[in-house]
C-alpha positions in Angstrom: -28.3 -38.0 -104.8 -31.9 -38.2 -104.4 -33.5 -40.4 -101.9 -34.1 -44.5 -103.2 -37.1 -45.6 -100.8 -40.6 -44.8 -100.1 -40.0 -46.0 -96.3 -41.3 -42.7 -94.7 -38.3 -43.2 -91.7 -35.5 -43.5 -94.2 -33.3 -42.3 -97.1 -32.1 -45.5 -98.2 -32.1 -49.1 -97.9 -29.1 -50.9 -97.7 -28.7 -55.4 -97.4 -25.7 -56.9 -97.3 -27.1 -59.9 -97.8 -31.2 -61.2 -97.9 -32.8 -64.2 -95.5 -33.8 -64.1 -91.9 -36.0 -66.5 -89.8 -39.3 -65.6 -88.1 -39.1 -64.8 -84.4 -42.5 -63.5 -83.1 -45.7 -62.2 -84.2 -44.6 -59.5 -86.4 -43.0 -61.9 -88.6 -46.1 -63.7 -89.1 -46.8 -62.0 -93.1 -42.9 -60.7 -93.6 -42.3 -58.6 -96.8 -39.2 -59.8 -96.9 -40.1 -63.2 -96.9 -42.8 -63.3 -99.7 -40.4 -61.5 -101.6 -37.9 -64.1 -101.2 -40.4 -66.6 -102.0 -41.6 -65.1 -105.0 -37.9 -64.9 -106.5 -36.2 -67.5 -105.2 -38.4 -69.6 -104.0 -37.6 -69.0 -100.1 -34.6 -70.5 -100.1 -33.0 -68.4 -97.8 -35.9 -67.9 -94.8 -35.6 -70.3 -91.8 -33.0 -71.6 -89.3 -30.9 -73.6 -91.4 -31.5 -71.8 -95.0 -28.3 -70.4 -96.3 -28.6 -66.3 -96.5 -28.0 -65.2 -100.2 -25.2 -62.3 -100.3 -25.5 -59.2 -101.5 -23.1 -58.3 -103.5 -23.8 -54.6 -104.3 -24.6 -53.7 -100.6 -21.1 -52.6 -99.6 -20.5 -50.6 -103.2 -23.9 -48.8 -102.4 -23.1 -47.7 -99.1 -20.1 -46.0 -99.8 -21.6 -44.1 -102.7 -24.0 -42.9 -100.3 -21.1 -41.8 -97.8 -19.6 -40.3 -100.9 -22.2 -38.3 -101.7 -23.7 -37.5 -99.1 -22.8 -33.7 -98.6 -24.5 -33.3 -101.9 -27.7 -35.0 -100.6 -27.3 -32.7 -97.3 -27.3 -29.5 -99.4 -30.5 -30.6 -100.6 -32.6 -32.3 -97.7 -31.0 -30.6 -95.0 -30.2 -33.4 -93.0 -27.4 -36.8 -93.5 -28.7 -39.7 -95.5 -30.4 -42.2 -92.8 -29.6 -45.8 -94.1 -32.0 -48.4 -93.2 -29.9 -51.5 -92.5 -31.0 -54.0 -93.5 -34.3 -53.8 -94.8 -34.4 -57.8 -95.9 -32.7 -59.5 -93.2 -31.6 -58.8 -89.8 -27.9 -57.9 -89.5 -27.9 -59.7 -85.7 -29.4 -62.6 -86.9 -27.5 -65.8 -86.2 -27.5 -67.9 -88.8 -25.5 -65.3 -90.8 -21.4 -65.8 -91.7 -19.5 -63.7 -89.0 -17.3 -62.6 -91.6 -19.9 -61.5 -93.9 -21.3 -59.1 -90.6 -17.2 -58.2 -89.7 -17.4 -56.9 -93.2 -20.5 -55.2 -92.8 -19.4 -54.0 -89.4 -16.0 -52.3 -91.2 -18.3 -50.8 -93.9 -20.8 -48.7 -91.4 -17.7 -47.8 -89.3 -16.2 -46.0 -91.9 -19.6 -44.4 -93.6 -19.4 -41.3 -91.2 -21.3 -38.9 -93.3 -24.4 -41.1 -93.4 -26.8 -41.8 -90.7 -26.8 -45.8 -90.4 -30.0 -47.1 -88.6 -29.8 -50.8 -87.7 -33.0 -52.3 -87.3 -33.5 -55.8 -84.9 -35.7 -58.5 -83.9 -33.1 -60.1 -81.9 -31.4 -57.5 -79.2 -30.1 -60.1 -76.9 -27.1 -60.4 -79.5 -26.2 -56.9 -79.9 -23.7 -57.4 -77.2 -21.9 -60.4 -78.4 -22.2 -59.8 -82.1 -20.9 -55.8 -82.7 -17.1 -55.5 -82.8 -15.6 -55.2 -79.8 -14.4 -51.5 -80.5 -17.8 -50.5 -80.5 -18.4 -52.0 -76.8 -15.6 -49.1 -75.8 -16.6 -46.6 -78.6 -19.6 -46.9 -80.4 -19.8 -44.9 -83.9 -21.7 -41.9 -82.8 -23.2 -41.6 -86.7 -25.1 -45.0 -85.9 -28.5 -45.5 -84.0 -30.6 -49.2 -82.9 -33.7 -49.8 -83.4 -35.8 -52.9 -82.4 -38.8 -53.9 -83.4 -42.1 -54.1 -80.5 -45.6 -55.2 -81.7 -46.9 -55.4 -78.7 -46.7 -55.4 -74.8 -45.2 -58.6 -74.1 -42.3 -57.3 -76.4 -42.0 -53.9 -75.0 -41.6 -55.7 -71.5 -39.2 -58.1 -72.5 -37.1 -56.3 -74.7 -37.4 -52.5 -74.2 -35.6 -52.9 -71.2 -32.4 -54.7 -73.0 -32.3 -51.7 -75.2 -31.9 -49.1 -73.0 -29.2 -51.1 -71.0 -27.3 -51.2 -74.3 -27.7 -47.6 -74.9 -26.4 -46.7 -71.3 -23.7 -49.5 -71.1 -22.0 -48.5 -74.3 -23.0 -45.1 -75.1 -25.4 -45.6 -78.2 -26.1 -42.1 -79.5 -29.8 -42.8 -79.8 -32.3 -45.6 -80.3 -35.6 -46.1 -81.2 -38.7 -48.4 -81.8 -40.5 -49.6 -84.8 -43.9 -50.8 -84.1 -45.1 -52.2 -87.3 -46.9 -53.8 -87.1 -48.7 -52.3 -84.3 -50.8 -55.5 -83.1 -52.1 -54.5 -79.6 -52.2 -51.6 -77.0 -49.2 -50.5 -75.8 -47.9 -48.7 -72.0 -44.4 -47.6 -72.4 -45.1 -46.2 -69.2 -45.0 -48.8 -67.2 -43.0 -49.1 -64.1 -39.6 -50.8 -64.8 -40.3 -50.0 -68.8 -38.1 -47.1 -69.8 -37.2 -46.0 -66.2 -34.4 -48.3 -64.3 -32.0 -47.6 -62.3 -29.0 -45.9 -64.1 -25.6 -47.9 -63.7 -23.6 -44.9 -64.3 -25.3 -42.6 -61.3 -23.2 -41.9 -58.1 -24.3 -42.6 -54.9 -26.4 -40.2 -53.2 -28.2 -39.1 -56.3 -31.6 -37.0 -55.4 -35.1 -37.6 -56.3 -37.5 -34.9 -58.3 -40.6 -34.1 -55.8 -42.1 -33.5 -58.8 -41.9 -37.0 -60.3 -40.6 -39.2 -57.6 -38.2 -39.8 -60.4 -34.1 -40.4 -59.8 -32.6 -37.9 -61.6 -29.6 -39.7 -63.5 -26.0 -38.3 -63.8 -25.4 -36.5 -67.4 -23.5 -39.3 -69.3 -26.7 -40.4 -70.0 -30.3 -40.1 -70.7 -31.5 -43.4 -68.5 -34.0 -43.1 -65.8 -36.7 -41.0 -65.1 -39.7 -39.8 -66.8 -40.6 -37.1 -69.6 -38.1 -36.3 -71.6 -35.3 -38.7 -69.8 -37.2 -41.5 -71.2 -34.1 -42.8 -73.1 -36.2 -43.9 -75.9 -35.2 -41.6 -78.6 -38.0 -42.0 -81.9 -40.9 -44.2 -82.1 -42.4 -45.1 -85.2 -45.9 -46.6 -85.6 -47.5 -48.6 -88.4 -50.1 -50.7 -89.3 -49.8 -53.7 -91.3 -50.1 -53.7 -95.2 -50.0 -56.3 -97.6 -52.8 -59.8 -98.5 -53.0 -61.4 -95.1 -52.5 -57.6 -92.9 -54.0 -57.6 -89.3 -55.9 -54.3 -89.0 -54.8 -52.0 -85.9 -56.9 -50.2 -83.9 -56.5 -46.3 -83.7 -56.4 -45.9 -79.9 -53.2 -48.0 -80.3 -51.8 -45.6 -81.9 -53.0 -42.3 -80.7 -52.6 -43.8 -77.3 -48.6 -44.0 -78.6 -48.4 -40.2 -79.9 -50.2 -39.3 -76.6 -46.9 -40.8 -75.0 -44.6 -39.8 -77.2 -45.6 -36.0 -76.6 -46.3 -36.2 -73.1 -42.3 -37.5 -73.2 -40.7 -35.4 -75.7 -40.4 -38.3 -77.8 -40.3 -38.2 -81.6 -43.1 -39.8 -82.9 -43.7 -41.0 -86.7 -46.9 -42.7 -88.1 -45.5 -44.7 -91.1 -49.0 -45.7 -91.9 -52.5 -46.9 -91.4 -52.1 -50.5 -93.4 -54.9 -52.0 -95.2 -58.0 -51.4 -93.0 -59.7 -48.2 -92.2 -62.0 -47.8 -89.0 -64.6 -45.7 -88.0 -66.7 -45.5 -84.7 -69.4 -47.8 -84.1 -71.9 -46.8 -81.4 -74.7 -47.9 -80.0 -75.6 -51.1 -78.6 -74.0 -53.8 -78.4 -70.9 -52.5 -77.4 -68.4 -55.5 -78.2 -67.8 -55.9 -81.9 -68.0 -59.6 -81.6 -71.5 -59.8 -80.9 -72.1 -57.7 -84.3 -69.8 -58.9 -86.4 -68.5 -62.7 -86.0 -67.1 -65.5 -88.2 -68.7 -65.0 -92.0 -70.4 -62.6 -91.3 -67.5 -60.8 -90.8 -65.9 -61.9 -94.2 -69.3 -61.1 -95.8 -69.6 -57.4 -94.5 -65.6 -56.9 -95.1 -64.8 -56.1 -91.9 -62.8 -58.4 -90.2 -60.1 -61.4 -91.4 -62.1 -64.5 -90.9 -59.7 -65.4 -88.0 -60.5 -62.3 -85.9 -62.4 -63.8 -83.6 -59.5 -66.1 -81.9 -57.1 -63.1 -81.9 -56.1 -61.8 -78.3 -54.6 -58.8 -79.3 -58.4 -57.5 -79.8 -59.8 -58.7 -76.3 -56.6 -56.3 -75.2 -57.6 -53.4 -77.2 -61.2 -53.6 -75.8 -60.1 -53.5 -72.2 -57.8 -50.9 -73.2 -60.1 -48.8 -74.7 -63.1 -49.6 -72.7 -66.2 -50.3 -74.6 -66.2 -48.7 -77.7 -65.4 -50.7 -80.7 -64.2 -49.7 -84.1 -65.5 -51.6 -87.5 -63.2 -52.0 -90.4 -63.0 -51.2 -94.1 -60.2 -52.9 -96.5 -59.6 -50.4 -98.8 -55.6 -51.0 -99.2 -52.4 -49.5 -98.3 -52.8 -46.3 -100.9 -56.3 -45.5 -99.8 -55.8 -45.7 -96.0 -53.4 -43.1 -96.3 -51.0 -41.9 -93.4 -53.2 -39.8 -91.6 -53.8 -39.6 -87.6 -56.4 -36.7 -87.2 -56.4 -35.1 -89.9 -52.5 -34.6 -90.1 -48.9 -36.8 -90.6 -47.0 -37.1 -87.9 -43.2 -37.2 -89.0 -41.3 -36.7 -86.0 -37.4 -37.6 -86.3 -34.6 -37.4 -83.8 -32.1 -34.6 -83.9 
């Protein structure tokens, strides 16, 4: 079995059913979405839109299970299985019995490497089985999706109380797309207080950190972040935000000062380059039509805040872009891809 997707994080893509609603400002230009509209004419995005099933989701799962020793031989490693790729598998307006069903399906899929993807971690805890609140399949990892600070405050947090509370084996973020600066080193971020540690537990001199007990990795700093992978894109496709590149080196930076695995999934639409000189805010270059006329800039750019937050996160220099499409922007950070995975 060869691999079915050109996701750089994945092996394959599996839906048990397609439709989801828009929560936040990564949703703003979904994929999924225009995909839906274009062949079916969105029936099933929003609240109250019925979610189409998928009828072929649960007989390609277990071929993938089936053979994946044969696609080990080959690649080295289990099949990861993006799920689900159009639609969120903790989203609410979904049948319960069509995610019990799912819920069955990744149980028993041992010999593949289920990654389940949300936008919506405060029902994690109410919606997986209740064996997995006592036993959570160690072949499965969470991921949730952070765009930008406010979302790494608000729901970073969640996620590593989950993985603590009920032993996930790892989890992760996807930030794609990336649309502002972000600290994942901020106090209270990645490092609370463990629930599992003893009383009396010492502190590092070296990083005024808590150390935590070893039933998990929860507090501290370096590599006792808790956050297991990181991956980082830009946004692709007709309406794409472009993001800036000391967002994302600023990302790596962390993710190697941790220990963290870091992937770079891609640049997006929009290449940058250095401006210098004077005048050292891109707004007083480039505003309004003029923007649209040189190609640099969507014509709303100016009223975006996620820009005023890269500026005073990367001081004054400013970065002009070039759409030249997904293809042509390439993958590249410095030179080199950056494919980190955890073990």
């Amino acid at each position: 079995m060869t691999q079915q997707t050109k996701i750089e994080w994945t092996d394959f893509t599996v839906n048990f059913w397609e439709g989801c609603q828009k929560v936040g400002p990564g949703c703003d230009h979904c994929y999924a979405e225009a995909r839906d509209t274009r062949f079916t004419g969105g029936k099933h995005w929003g609240p109250v839109a019925p979610r189409r099933k998928v009828k072929t989701g649960i007989a390609k799962l277990r071929k993938i299970n089936r053979e994946a020793t044969q696609f080990h031989s080959k690649h080295g490693h289990w099949p990861r299985v993006f799920c689900s790729s159009l639609s969120d598998i903790f989203d609410n307006a979904v049948d319960p019995a069509w995610r019990a069903e799912a819920f069955k399906e990744l149980t028993a899929a041992t010999n593949t490497r289920p990654q389940l993807l949300t936008k919506r971690i405060g029902n994690v805890f109410q919606m997986v089985p209740a064996s997995w609140l006592t036993e959570w399949p160690q072949h499965i990892g969470l991921m949730i999706t952070v765009v930008n600070q406010p979302e790494a405050v608000r729901d970073i947090p969640k996620l590593l109380d989950l993985k603590a509370s009920i032993d996930i084996p790892w989890v992760g973020l996807s930030m794609e797309p990336l649309l502002g600066p972000v600290d994942l080193t901020l106090d209270g971020l990645v490092c609370l207080p463990c629930p599992h540690a003893a009383d009396g537990i010492a502190m590092d001199p070296s990083t005024g950190a808590f150390e935590c007990c070893s039933k998990c990795d929860f507090t501290g700093i370096g590599d006792e972040w808790g956050i297991d992978w990181v991956i980082v894109g830009g946004e692709s496709g007709h309406n794409a935000r472009p993001t800036h590149p000391d967002w994302i080196r600023s990302l790596r930076d962390q993710c190697e000062a941790s220990g963290t695995p870091f992937l770079f999934k891609q640049i997006g639409e929009w290449t940058g380059w250095e401006e210098t000189g004077s005048p050292p805010y891109w707004r007083n270059c480039y505003t309004g039509a003029e923007a649209d006329r040189h190609g640099l800039f969507p014509s709303d750019w100016d009223n975006a805040p996620n820009w005023d937050d890269g500026l005073s996160f990367i001081g004054e220099r400013h970065v002009a872009f070039n759409r030249v499409g997904k293809g042509r922007a390439g993958r590249l950070l410095d030179g080199r891809e950056w494919n980190g995975v955890p073990t």
